[in-house]
N, C-alpha and C positions, 0 to 999 in steps of 0.2 A: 931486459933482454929482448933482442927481436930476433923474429922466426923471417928467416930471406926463402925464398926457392927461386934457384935462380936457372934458369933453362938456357944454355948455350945455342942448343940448336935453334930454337923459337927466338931467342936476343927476349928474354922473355925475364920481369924480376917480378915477381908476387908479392904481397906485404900480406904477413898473417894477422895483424894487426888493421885498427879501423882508427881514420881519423874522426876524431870529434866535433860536432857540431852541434852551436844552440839550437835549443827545440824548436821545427817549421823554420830555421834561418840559415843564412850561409855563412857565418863568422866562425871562421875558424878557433876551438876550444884553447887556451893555455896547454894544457892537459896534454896536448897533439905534436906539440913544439919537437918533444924530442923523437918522435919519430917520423916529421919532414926532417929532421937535420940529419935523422939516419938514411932517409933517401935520398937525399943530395949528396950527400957521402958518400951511396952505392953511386950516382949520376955523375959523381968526378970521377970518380976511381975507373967508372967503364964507359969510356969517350964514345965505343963503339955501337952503343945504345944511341942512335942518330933522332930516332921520335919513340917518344912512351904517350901511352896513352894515358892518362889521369880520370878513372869513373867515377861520376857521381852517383849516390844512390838515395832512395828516401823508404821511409815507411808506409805502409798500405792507409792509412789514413791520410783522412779530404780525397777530395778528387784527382781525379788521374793526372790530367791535363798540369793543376799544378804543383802536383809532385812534380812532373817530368822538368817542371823549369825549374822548382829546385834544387833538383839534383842537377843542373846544368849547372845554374850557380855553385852551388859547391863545388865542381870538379873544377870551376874557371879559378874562385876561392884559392883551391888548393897550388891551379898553377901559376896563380898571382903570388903565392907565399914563396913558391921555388924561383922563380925570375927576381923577385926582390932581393933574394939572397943566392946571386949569383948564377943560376941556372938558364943556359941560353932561351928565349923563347921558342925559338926556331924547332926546339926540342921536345915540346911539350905538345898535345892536343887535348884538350879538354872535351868528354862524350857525358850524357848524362842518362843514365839510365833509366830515372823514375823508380816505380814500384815495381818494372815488369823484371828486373832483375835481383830479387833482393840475397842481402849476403849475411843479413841475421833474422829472428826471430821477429814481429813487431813489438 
């Protein structure tokens, strides 16, 4: 089951779920599969979503610097996995947030 929040007014879809990724790399986990095919799903169904933005994020461990490129690769990762399977590019932006954002525990 996935957890959506979806904000009309903002054009705004949350995922309460995390995609998966090998330790310190950008390869996107097995594990993650079905919850990109749940967001492309939300991404068809609502044309009117014109750019989303796709964050990367990493752990407070190593240095800052390359966290912050990891998590760029991974957000790129994730919008490489959506265009592969059908998602327009034009749609997607890739931001990477580093450690200065984080959205779980380390």
């Amino acid at each position: 089951m996935f957890c959506w929040l979806i904000d009309q007014m903002k054009g705004q879809i949350r995922i309460a779920q995390r995609v998966e990724f090998a330790l310190r790399r950008d390869d996107v986990l097995p594990e993650s599969n079905a919850i990109l095919e749940a967001v492309k799903g939300v991404l068809e169904v609502n044309p009117k979503l014109l750019k989303v933005m796709v964050q990367g994020h990493t752990d407070g461990r190593g240095a800052a610097e390359n966290n912050l490129e990891l998590s760029k690769r991974r957000a790129a990762s994730v919008v490489s996995w959506l265009t592969q399977h059908g998602i327009a590019a034009e749609r997607l932006a890739a931001y990477g947030c580093g450690e200065q954002q984080p959205i779980a525990d380390d």
